[in-house]
N, CA, C and O atoms as a printed pandas DataFrame, in Angstrom:
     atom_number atom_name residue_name chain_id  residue_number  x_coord  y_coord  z_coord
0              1         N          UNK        A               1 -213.358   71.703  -84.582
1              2        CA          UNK        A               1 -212.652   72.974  -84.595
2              3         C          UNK        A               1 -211.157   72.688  -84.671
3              4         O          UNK        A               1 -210.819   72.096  -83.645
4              5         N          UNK        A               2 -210.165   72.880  -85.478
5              6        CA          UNK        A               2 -209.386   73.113  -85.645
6              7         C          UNK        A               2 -208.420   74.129  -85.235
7              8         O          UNK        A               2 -208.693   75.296  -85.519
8              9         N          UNK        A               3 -206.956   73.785  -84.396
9             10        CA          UNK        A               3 -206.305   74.219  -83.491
10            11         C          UNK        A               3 -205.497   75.264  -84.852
11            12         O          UNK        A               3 -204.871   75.081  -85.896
12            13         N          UNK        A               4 -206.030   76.453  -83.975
13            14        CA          UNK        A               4 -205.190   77.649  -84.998
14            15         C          UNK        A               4 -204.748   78.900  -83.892
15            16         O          UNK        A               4 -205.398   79.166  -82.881
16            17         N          UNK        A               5 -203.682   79.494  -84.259
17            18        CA          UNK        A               5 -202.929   80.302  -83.199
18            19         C          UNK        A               5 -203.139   81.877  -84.666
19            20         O          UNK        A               5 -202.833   82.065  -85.843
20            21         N          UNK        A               6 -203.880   82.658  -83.472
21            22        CA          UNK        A               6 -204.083   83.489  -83.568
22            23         C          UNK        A               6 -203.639   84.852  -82.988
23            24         O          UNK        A               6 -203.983   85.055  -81.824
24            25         N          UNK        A               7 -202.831   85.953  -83.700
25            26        CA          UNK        A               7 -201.906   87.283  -83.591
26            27         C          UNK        A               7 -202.999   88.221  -83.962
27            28         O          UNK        A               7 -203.267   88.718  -85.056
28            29         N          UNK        A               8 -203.538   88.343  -82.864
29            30        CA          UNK        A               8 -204.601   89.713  -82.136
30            31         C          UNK        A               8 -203.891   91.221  -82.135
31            32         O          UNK        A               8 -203.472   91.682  -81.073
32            33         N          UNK        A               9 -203.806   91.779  -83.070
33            34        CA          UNK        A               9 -203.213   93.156  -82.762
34            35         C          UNK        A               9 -203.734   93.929  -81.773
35            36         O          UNK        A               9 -203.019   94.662  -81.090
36            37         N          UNK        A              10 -205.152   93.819  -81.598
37            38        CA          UNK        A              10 -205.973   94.576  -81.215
38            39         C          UNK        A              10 -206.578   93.978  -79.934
39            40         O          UNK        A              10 -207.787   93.748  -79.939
40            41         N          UNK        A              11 -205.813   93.692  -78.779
41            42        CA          UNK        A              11 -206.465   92.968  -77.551
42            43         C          UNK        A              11 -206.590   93.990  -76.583
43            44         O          UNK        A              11 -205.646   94.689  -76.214
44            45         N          UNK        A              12 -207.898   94.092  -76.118
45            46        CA          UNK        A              12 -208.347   95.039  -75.158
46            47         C          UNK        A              12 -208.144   94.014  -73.876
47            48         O          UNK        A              12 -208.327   92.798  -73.933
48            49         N          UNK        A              13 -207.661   94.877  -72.514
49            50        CA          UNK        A              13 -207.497   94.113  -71.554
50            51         C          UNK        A              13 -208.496   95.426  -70.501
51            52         O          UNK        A              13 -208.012   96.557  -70.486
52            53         N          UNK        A              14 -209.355   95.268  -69.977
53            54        CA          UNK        A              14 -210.233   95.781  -69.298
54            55         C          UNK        A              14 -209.612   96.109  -68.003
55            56         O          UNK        A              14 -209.413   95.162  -67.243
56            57         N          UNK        A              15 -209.232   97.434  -67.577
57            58        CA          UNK        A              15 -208.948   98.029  -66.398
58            59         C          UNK        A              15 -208.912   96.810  -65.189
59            60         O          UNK        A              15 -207.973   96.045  -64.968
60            61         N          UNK        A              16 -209.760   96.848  -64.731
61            62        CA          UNK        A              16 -210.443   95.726  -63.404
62            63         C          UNK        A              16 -209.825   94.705  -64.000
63            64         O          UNK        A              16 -209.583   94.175  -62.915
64            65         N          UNK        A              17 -209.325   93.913  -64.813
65            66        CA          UNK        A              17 -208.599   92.669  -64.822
66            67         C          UNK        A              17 -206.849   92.782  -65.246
67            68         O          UNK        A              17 -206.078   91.892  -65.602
68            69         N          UNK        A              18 -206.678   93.890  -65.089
69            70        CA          UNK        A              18 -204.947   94.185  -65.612
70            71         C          UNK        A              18 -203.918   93.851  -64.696
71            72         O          UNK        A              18 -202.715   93.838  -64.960
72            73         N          UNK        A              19 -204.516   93.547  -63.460
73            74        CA          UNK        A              19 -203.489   93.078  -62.426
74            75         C          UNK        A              19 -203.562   91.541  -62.193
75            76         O          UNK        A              19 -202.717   90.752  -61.770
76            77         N          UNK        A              20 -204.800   91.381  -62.592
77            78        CA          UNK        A              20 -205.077   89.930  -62.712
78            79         C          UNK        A              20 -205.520   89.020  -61.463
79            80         O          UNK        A              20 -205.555   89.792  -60.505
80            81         N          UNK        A              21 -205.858   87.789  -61.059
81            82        CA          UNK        A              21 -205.883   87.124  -59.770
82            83         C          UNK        A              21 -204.691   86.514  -59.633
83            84         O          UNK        A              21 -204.138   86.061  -60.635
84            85         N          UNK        A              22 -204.135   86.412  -58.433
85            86        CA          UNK        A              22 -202.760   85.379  -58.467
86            87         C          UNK        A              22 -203.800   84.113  -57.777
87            88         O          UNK        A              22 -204.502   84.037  -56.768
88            89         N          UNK        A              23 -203.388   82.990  -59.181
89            90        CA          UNK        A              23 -203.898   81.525  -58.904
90            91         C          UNK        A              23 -202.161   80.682  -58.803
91            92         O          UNK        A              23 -201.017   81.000  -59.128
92            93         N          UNK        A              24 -202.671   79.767  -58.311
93            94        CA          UNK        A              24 -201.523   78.955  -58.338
94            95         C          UNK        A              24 -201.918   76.897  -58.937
95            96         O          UNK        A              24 -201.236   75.951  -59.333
96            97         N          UNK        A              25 -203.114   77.110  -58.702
97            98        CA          UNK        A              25 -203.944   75.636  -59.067
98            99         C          UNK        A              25 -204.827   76.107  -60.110
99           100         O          UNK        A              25 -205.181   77.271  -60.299
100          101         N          UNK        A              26 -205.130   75.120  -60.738
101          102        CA          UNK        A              26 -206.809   74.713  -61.590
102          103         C          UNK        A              26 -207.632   73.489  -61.467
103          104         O          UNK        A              26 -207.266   72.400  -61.025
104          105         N          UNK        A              27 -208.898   73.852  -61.962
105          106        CA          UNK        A              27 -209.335   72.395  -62.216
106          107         C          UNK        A              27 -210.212   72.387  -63.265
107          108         O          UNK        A              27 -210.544   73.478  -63.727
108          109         N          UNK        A              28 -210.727   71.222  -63.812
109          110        CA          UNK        A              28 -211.720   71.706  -64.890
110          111         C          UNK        A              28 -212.973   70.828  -64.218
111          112         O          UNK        A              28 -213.031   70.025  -63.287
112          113         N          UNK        A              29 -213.857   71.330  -65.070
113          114        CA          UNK        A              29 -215.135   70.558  -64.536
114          115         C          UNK        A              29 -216.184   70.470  -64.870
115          116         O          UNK        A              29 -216.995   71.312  -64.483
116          117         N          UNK        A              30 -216.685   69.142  -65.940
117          118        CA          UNK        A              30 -217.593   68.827  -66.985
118          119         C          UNK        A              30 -219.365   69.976  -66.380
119          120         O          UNK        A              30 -220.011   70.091  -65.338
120          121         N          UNK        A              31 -219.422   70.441  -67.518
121          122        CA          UNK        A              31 -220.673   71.102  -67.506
122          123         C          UNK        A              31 -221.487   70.218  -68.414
123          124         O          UNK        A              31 -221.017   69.191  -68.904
124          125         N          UNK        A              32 -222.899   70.699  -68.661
125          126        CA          UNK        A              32 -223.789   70.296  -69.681
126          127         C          UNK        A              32 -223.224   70.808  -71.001
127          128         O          UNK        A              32 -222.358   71.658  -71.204
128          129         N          UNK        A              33 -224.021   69.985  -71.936
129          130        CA          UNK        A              33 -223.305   69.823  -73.544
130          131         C          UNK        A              33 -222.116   70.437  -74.011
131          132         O          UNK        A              33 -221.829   71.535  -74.488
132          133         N          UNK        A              34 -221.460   69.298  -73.703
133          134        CA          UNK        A              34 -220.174   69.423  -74.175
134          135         C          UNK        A              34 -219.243   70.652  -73.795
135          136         O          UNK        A              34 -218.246   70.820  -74.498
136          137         N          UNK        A              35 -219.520   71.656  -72.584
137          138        CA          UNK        A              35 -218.990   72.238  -72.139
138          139         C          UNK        A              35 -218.026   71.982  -70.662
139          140         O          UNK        A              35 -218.373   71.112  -69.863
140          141         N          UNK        A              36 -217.047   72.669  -70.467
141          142        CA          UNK        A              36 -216.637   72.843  -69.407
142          143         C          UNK        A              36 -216.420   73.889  -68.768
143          144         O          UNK        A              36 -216.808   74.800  -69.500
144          145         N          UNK        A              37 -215.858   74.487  -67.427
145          146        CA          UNK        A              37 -215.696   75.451  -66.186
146          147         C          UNK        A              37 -214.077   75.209  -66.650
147          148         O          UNK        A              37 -213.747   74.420  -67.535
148          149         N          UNK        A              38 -213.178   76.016  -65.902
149          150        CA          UNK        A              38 -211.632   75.960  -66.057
150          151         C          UNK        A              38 -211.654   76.913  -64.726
151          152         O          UNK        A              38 -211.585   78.136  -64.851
152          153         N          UNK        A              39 -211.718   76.518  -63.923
153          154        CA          UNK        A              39 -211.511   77.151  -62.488
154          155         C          UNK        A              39 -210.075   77.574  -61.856
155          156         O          UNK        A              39 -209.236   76.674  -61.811
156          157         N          UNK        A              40 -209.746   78.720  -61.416
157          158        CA          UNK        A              40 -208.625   79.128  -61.289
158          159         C          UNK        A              40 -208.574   79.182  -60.187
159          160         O          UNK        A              40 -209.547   79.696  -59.636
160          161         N          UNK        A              41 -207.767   78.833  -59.575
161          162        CA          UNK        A              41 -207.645   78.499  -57.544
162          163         C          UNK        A              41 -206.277   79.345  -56.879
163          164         O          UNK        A              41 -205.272   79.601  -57.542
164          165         N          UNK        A              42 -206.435   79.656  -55.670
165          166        CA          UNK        A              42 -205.673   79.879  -55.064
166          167         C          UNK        A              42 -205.601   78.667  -53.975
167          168         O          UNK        A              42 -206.419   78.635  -53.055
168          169         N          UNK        A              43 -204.826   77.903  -54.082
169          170        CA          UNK        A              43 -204.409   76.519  -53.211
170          171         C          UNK        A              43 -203.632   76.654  -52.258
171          172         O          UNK        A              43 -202.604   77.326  -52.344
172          173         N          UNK        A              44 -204.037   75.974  -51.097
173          174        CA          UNK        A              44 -202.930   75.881  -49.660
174          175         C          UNK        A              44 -203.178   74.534  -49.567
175          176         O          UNK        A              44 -204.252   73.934  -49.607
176          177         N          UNK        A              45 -201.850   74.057  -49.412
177          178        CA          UNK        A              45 -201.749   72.770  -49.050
178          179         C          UNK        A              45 -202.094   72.389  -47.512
179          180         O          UNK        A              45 -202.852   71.616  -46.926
180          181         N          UNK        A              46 -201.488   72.993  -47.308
181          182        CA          UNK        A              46 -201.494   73.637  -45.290
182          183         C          UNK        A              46 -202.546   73.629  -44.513
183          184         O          UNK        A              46 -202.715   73.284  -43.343
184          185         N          UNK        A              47 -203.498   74.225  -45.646
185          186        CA          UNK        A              47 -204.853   74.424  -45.053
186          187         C          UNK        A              47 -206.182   73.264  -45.481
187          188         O          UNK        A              47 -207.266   72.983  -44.970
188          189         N          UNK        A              48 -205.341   72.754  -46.819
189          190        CA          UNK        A              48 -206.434   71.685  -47.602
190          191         C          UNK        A              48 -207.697   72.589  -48.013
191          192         O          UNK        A              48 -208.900   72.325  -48.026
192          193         N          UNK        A              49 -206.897   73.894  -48.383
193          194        CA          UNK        A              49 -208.459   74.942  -48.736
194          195         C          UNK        A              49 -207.734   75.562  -50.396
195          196         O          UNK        A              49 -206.531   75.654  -50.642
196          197         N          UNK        A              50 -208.682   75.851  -51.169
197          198        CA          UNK        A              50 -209.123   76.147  -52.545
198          199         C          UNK        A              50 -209.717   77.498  -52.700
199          200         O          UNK        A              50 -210.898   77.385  -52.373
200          201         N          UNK        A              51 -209.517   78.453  -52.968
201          202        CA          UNK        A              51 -210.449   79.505  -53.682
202          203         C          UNK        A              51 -210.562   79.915  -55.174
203          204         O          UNK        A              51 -209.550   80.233  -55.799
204          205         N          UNK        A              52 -211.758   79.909  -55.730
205          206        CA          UNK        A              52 -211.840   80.120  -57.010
206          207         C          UNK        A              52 -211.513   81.901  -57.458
207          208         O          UNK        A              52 -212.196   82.872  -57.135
208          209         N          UNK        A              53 -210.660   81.886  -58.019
209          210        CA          UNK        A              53 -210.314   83.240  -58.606
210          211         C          UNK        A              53 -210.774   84.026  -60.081
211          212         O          UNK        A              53 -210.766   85.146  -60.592
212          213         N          UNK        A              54 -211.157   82.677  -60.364
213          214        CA          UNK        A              54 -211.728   82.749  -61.874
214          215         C          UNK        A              54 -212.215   81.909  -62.671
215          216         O          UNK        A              54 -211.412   81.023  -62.964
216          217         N          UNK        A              55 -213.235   81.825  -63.157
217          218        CA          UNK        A              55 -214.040   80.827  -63.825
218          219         C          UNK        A              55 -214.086   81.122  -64.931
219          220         O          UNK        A              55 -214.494   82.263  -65.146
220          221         N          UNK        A              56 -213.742   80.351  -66.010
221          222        CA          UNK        A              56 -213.867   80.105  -67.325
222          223         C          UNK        A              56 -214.927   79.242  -67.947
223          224         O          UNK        A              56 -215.103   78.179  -67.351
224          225         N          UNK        A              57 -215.702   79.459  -69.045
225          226        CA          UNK        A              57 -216.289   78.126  -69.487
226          227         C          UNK        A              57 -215.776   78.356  -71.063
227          228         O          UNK        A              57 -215.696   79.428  -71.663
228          229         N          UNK        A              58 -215.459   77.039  -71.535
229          230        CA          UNK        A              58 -215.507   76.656  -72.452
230          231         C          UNK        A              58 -215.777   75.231  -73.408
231          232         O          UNK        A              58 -216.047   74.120  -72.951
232          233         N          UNK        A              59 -215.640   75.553  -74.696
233          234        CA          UNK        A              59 -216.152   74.399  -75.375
234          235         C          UNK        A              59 -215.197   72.832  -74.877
235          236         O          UNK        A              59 -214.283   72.931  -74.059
236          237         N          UNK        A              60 -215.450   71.915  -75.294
237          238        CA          UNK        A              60 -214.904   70.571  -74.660
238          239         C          UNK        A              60 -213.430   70.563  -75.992
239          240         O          UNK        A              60 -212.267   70.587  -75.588
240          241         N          UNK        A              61 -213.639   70.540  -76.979
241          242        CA          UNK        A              61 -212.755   70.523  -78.096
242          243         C          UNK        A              61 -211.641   71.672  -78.315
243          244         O          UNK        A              61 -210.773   71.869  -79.166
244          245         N          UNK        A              62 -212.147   72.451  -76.950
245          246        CA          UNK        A              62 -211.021   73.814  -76.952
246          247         C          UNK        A              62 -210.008   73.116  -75.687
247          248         O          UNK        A              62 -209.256   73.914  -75.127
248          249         N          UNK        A              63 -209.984   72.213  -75.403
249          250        CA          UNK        A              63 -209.436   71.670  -74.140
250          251         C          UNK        A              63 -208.266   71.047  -74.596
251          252         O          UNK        A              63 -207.641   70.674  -73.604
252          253         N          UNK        A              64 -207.535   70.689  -75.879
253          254        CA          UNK        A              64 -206.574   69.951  -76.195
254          255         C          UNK        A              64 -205.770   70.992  -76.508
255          256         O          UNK        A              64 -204.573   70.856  -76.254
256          257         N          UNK        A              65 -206.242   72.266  -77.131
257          258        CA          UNK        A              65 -205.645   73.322  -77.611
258          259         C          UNK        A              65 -204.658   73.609  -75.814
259          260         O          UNK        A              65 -203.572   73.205  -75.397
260          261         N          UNK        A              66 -205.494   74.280  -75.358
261          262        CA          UNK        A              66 -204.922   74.354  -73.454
262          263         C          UNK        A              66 -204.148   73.507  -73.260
263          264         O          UNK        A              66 -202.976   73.880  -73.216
264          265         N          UNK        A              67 -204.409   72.126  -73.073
265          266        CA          UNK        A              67 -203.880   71.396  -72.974
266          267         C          UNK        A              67 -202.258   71.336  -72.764
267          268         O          UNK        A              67 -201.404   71.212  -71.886
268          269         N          UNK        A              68 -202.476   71.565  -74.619
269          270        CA          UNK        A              68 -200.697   71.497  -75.153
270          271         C          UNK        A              68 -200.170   72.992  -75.038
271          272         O          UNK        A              68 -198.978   73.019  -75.346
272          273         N          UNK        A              69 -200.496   73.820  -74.813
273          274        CA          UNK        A              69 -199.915   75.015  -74.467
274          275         C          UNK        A              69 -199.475   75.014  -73.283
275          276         O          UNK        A              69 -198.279   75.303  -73.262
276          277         N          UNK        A              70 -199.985   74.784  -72.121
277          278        CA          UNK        A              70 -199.858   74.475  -70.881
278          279         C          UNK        A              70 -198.558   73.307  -70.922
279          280         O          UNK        A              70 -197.382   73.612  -70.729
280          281         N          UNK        A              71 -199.103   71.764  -71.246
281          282        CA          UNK        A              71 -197.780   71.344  -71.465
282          283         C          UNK        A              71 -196.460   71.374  -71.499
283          284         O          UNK        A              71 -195.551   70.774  -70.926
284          285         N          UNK        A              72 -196.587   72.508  -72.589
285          286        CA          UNK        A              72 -195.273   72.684  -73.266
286          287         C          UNK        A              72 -194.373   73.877  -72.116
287          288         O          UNK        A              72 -193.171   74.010  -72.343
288          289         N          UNK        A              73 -194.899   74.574  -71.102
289          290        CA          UNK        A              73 -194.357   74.984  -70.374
290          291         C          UNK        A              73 -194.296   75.115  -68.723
291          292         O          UNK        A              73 -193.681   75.967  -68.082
292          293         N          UNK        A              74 -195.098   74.042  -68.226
293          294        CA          UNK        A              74 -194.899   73.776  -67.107
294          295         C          UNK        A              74 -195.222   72.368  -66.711
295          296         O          UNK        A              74 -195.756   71.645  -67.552
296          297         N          UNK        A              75 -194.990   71.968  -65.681
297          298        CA          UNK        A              75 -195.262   70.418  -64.368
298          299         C          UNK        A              75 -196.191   70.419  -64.093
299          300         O          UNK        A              75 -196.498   71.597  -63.908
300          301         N          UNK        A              76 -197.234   69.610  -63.848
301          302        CA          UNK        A              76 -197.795   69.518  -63.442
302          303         C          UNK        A              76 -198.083   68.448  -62.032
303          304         O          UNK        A              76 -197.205   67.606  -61.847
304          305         N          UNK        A              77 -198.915   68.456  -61.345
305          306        CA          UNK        A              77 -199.416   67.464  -60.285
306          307         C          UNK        A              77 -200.140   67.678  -59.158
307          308         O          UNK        A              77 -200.051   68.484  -58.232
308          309         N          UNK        A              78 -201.171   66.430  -59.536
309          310        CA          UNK        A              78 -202.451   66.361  -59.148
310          311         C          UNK        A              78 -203.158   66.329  -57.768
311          312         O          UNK        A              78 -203.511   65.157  -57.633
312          313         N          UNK        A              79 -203.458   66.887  -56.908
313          314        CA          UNK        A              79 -204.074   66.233  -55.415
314          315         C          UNK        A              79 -205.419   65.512  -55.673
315          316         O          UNK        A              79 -206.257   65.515  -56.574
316          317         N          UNK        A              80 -205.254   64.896  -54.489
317          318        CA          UNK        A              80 -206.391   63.771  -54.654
318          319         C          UNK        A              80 -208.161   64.497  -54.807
319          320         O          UNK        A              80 -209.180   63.849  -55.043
320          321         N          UNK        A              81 -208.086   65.499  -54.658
321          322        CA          UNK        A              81 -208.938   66.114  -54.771
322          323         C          UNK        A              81 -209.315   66.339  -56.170
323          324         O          UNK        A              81 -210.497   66.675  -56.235
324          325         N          UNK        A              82 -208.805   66.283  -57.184
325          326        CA          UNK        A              82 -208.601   66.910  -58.982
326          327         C          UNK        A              82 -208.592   68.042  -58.765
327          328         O          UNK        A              82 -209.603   68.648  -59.120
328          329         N          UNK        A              83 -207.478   68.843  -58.099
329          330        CA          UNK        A              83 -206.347   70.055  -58.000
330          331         C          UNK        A              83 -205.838   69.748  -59.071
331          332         O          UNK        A              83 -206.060   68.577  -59.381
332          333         N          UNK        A              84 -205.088   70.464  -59.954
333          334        CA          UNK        A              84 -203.922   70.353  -60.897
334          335         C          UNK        A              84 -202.914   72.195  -59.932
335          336         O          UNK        A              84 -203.156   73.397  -60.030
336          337         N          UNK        A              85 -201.923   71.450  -59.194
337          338        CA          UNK        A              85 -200.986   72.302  -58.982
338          339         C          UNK        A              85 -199.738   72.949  -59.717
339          340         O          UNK        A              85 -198.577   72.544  -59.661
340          341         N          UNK        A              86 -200.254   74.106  -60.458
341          342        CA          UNK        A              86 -199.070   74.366  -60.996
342          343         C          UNK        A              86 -197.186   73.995  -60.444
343          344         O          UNK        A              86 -196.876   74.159  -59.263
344          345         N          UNK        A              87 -196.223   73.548  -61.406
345          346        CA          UNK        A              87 -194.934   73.554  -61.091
346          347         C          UNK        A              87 -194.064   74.390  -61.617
347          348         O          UNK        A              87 -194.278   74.760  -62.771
348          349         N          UNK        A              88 -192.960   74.854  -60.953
349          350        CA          UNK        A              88 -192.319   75.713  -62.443
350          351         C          UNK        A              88 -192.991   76.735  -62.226
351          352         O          UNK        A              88 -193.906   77.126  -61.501
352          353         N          UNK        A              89 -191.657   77.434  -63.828
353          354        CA          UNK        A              89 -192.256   78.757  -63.984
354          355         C          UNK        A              89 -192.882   78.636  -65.507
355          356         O          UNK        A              89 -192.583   77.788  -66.348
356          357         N          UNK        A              90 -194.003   79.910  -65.655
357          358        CA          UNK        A              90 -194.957   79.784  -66.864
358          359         C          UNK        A              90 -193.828   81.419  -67.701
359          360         O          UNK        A              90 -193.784   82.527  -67.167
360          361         N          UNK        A              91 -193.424   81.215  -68.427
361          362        CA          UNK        A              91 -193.159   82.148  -69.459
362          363         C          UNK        A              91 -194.402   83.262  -70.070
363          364         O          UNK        A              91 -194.129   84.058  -70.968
């Protein structure tokens, strides 16, 4: 699959998700064939506790696309746990 950026005129955002979850971590996490989870966390360091806010699955080859989007606008770093703690601000 080939990384292509796509201008959706037409994006429906569903009532019940317009405010959104406030996450501050992720993680990903190999599923069966060639899929993955993209787990959205609310992280305390304080507490050494995690809550999932949102679960994603997707294909394994959609993961470089994320990747470099993510990249390109924030820090990242890792707890020993495979936390990825957001840094920065996301535009």
């Amino acid at each position: 699959m080939a990384e292509e950026r796509v201008d959706c005129k037409n994006l429906i955002v569903p009532d019940a998700l317009r405010m959104g979850s406030f996450a501050n971590a992720f993680r990903i996490v190999k599923e069966a064939g060639g899929e993955y989870f993209l787990d959205f966390l609310q992280y305390s360091a304080s507490e050494e506790l995690a809550l999932v806010v949102a679960r994603v699955r997707v294909q394994g080859q959609f993961l470089s696309a994320i990747h470099s989007r993510l990249a390109s606008t924030i820090e990242e770093a890792q707890t020993p746990a495979g936390i990825v703690v957001l840094l920065g601000e996301v535009n």
